[in-house]
N, C-alpha and C positions, 0 to 999 in steps of 0.2 A: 426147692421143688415148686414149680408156679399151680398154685390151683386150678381149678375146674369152673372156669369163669365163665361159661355156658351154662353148668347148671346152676352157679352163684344168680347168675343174671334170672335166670326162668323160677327160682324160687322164690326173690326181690319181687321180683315185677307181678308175677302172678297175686290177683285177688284173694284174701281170705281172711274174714271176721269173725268172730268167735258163733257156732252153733252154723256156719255159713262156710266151713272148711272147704267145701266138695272140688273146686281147683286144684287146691292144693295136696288133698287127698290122691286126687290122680299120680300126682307127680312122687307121692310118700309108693303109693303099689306097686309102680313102676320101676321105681328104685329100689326099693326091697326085696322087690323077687327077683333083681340078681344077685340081690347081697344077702341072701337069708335062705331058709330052708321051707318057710312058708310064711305066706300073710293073709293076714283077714284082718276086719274091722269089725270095732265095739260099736254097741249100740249107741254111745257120744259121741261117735266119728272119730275116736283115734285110729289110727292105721298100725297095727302093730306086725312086723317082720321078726322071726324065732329061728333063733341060729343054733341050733341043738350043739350041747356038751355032752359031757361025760359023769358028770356026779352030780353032785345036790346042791350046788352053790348057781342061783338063779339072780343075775343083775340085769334087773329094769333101765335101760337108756335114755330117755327122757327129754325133746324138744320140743317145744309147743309151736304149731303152725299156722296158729290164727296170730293178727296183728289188729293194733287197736283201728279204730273205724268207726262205722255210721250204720244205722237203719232208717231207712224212709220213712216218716210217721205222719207227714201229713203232706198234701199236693193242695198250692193254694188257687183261688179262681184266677191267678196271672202265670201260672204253671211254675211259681219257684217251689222248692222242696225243703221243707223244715227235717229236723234231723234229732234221733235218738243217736247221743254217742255207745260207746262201746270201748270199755276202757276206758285207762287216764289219760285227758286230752286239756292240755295247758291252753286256753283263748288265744294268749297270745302269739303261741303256733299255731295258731290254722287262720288266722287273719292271710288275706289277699294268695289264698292256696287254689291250686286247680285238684277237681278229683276227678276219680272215675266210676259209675254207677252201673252198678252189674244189676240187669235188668232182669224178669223171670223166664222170658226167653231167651237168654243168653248173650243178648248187646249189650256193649261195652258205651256209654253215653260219657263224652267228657262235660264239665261245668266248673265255674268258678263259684270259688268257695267262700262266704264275702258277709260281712257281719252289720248289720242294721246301723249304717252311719252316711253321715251328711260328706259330701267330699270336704278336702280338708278350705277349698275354696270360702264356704258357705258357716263350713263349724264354728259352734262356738266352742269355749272351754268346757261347758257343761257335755256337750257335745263329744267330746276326745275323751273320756273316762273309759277305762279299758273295758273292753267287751266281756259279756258274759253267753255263755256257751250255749244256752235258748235264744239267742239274738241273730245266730247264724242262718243262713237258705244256701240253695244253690238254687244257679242261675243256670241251666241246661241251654238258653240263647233259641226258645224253640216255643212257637203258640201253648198256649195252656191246653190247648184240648189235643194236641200234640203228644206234648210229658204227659197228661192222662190216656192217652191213648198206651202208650208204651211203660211207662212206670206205676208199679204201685204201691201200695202200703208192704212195707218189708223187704223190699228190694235192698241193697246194700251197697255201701261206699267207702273207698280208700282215698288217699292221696296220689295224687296224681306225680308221681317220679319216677325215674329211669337208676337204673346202677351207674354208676359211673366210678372209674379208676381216678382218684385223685396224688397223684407222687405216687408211695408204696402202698397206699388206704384206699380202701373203697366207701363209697357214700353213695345212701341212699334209703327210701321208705323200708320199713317190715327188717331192720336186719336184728329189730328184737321179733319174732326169733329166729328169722330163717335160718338167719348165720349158724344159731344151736342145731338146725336139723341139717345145716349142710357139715358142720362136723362129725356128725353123730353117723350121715352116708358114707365120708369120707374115713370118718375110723375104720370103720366094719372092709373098709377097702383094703385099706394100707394095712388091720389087723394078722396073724400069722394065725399058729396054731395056738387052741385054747381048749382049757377045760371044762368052762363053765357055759353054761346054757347063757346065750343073751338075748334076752328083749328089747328089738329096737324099736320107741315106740313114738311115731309122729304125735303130739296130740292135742284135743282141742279144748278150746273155749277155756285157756290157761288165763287170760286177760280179766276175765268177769270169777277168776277165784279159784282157777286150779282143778279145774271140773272135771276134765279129762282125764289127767294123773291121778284122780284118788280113784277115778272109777276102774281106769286101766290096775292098778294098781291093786286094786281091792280083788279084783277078776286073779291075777296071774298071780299074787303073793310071792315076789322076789324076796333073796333073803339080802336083797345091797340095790339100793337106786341111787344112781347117776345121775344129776337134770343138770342139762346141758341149757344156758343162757348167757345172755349180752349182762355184763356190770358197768355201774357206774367210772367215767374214768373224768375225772372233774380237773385235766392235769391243763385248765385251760385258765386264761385272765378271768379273777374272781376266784378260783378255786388253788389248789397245789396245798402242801403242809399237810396238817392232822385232817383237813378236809377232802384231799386226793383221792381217795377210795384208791383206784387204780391210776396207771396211764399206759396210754398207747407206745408199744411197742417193747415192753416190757417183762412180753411174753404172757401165755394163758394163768386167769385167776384160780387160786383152790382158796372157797369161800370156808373162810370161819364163822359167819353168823350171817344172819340177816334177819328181816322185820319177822319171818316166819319161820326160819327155823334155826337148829344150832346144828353145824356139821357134825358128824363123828369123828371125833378125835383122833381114835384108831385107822378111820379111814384117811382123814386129812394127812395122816402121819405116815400111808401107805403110800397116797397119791406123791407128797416131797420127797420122799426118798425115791420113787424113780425117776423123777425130775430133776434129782440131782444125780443119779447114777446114770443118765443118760444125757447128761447135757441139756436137758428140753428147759429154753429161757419159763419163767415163773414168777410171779407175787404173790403175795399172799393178799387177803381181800378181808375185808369187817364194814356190813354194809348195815346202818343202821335201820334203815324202812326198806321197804318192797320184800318182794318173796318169789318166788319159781317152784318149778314142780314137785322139787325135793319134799318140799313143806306139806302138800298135797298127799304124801305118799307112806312121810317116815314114822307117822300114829299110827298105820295100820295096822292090823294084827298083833299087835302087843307091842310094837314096834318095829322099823325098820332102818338099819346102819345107812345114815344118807349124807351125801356130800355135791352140792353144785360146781361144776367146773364151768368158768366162766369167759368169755370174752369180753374185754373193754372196750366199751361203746362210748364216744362221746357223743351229746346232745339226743339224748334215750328219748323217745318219745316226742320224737319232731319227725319234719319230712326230711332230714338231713344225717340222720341215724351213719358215726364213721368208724368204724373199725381197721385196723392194722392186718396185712397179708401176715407179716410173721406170726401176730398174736395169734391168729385164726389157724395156721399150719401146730403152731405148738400144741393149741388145743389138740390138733386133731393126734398129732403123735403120739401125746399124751394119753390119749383116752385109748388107743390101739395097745398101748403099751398096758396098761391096767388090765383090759380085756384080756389080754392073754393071761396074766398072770392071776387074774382073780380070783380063783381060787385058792391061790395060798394065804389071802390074809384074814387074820383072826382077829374077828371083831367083837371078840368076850370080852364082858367090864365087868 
């Protein structure tokens, strides 16, 4: 089955940083009022769409739609822009990058993205020490009283990329996470009949600590959340062996741990058994740092049975972010397939 490479591409491409969702929100309401029974938005900007069930079994869906980025923090008297990050952002990925800076009237400004160094002409060794991440500006190519005309403090910026099909894999900026909210659309499509109430729920400012999942979370009180995200797949030169996490093409992750949370057991053990009664490819995942919404969600209320279903991403957190069409299809089967049957599992310890 070929995916929905229209809205794959409109989710990628469009702008949105954490607390700064409102692009991407458009494109969560639009989608979910055909695939839901209603939606509204929390007062953090998650977008959440409510697919009414039958009993008292309520599972939270969970992909986050901000991607890491920038805020404006200072415009200098030659109009280049100093930059607050947002999220985890390696130096050494965002050296010689183009972005794009969403402006408060709604222009779209491109610049290159370029860190306080001598060309390599001129450098000396002292010179070439890797960059540190206050050493960065953007250069908009425009008089200073120009960018201050048009830019201002808290404006916001991405990287500057397009989606692109590369063989069976797509690459490209934001596919931590769009990729999770385009399965979590694409479930709710492909899903059948079900008995449990689902919360599909866009959400934000995931990047800066999970802010939106605890809040959505703490509102609706699910009694099972789902977070949908990109995993490490390190199945490249330098990695492979006991340090693999994942790898591409190998089918969708059901996470056993991560930096922030421990799966449910009972659930992990719900998710592999359809996976394997259904044919749907699979690994299993042990991801020693990072976290997702799950983590955000499964302390609340005395607790909550949580499990992240994940895509394998290689180069997470660069502008080259690659994922596998199979892995991304299996997610999505996967999750259709849980949805309906939700309701049947028991997740008493």
């Amino acid at each position: 089955m070929a995916l929905n490479e229209a809205l794959l591409k409109r989710l990628i491409e469009t702008p949105g940083v954490p607390g700064r969702e409102e692009q991407q929100r458009e494109i969560a309401r639009e989608e979910l009022a055909a695939l839901t029974d209603e939606v509204h938005t929390d007062p953090l900007g998650s977008v959440i769409g409510t697919k009414r069930g039958n009993g008292d079994v309520r599972v939270m869906v969970a992909g986050h739609t901000d991607e890491i980025g920038f805020l404006v923090k200072y415009i200098d008297d030659k109009g280049f822009l100093r930059l607050q990050t947002l999220g985890g952002h390696f130096p050494m990925n965002m050296v010689s990058q183009r972005v794009l800076v969403t402006t408060a009237s709604g222009e779209t400004l491109r610049g290159a993205l370029q860190p306080q160094r001598k060309p390599p002409h001129v450098a000396t060794e002292e010179d070439n020490k890797p960059p540190k991440v206050d050493e960065f500006f953007v250069d908009l190519g425009m008089p200073a009283e120009v960018v201050k005309e048009k830019v201002r403090i808290g404006d916001y910026a991405v990287m500057d990329r397009t989606l692109e099909k590369v063989g069976g894999r797509y690459i490209g900026k934001a596919m931590d996470d769009r990729i999770g909210v385009f399965v979590m659309l694409e479930a709710l499509r492909a899903m059948g009949d079900h008995e449990a109430t689902v919360f599909a729920v866009a959400t934000s400012q995931e990047e800066v600590g999970l802010r939106g999942a605890e809040a959505s979370g703490s509102a609706l009180k699910p009694t099972v959340v789902v977070a949908l995200d990109v995993t490490l797949a390190i199945d490249v030169p330098g990695g492979g062996n006991e340090n693999e996490i994942t790898a591409l093409g190998k089918g969708a992750a059901l996470k056993i741990m991560d930096g922030y949370s421990i799966s449910h057991p009972k659930l992990v053990e719900h998710f592999r058994s359809i996976a394997e009664r259904e044919g749907i490819p699979h690994q299993m995942e042990i991801l020693p740092f990072g976290g997702t919404d799950a983590g955000g969600v499964q302390r609340l209320h005395g607790g909550i049975p949580a499990i992240t279903l994940s895509i394998p991403c290689r180069y997470v957190h660069t502008p080259n972010e690659m994922v596998d069409a199979s892995d991304v299809q299996a997610a999505i089967d996967l999750l259709a397939r849980y949805l309906e049957e939700a309701h049947t599992g028991d997740y008493a310890l």
